[in-house]
C-alpha positions as CSV (number, residue, x, y, z in Angstrom):
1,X,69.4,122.9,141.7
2,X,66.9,121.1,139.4
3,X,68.8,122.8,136.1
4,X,72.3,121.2,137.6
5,X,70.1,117.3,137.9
6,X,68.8,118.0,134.7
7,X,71.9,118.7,132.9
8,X,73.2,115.9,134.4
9,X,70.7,113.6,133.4
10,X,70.3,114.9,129.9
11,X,74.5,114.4,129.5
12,X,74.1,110.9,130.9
13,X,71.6,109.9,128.2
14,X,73.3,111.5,125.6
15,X,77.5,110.6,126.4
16,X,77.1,107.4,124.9
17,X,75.2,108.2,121.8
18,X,77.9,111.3,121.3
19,X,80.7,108.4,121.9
20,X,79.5,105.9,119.3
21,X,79.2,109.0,116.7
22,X,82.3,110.2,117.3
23,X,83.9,106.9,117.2
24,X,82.3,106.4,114.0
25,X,84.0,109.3,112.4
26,X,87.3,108.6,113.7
27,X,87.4,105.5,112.1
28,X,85.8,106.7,108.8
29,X,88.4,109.4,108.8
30,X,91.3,106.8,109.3
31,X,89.4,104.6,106.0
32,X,89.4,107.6,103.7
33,X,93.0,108.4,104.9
34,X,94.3,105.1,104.2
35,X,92.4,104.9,100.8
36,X,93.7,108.0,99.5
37,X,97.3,107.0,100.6
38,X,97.0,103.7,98.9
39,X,95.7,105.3,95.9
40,X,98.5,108.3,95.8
41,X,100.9,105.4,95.5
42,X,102.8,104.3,92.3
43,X,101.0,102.0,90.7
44,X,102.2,98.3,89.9
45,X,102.4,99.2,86.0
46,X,105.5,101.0,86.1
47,X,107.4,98.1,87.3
48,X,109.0,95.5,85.0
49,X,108.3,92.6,84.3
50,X,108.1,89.9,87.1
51,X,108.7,92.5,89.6
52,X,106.3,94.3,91.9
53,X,106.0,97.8,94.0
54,X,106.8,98.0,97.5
55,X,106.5,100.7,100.2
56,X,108.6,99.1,102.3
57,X,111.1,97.0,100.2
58,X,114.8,96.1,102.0
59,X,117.3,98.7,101.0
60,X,120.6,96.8,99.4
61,X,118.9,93.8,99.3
62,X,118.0,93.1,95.5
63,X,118.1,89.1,95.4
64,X,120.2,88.0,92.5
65,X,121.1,85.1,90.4
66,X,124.8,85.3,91.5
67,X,123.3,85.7,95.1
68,X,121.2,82.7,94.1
69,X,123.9,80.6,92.4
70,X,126.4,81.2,95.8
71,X,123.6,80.8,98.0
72,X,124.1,84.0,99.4
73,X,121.4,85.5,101.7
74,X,120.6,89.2,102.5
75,X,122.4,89.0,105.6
76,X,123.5,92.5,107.6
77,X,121.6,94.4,104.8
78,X,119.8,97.5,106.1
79,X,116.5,97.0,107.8
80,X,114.9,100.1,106.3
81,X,112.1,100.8,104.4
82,X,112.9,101.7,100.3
83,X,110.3,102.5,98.0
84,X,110.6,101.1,94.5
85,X,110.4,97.8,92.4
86,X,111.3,94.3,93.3
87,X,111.8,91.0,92.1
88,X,108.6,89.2,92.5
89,X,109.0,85.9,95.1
90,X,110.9,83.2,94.1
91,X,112.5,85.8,91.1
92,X,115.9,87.2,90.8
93,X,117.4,90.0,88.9
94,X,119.8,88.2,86.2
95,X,122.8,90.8,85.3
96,X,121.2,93.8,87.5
97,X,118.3,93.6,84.8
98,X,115.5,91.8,85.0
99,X,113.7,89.9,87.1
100,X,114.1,85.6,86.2
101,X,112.5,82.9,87.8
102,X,115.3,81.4,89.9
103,X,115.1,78.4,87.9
104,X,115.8,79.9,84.9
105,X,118.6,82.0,86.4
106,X,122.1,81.8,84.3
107,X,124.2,78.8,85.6
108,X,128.1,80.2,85.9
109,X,130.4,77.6,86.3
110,X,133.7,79.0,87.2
111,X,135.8,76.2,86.7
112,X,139.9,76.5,85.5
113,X,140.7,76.1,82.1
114,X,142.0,73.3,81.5
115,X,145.7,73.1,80.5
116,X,145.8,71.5,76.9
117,X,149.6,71.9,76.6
118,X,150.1,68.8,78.3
C-alpha cells in the first residue's frame, strides 16, 4: 500500500514539470518546422522586377493594366492557393510582361477613327 501512495505522490509532483517539458518541445518542434519550410521556399530573387513570391497567390487572377484601364476586378476567379510570382501592390502586369506601377500603366484609348472623307 505505501509503494501505490508513493507512486502517487511522486507522479503528482512530477506531471506538471513532465507537462511544461513536453510542451516546450512541441512548440520548438513546430519553430524548427516552420523555419525549415520557410527557408525550402523559393526565394524572392527569382521573381521579376516589381513583383514578389507568394505561397498562396490567387490562381487566374494576374491584375493587369487592361484590367486596370476597364476597371475590372478579380471577380469569380478561383479562390485557391497558386505558388509563383506576382505583381507587387498597387502594380500591374503591362502586356502579360512586367509588372508597372498602375500609374504608369499604358493608356489605350479605343476611340473610332475618324472619317476624313467627309
Amino acid at each position: 500500500m505505501l509503494s501505490i501512495i508513493k507512486c502517487e505522490y511522486y507522479a503528482a509532483k512530477w506531471y506538471p514539470v513532465t507537462m511544461k517539458l513536453l510542451a516546450a518541445f512541441a512548440f520548438l518542434l513546430i519553430a524548427a518546422i516552420m523555419t525549415l519550410s520557410h527557408s525550402a521556399s523559393v526565394p524572392d530573387e527569382v521573381c521579376g522586377e516589381n513583383e514578389v513570391f507568394k505561397t498562396c497567390g490567387r490562381i487566374g487572377c494576374h491584375p493587369s493594366c487592361d484590367m486596370v484601364l476597364h476597371g475590372s476586378q478579380c471577380i469569380g476567379f478561383s479562390l485557391r492557393c497558386g505558388v509563383g510570382c506576382y505583381c507587387k501592390d498597387g502594380y500591374a502586369r503591362a502586356n502579360g510582361e512586367k509588372c508597372v506601377n498602375i500609374a504608369d500603366c499604358p493608356k489605350y484609348v479605343n476611340q473610332p477613327a475618324e472619317d476624313s472623307s467627309n
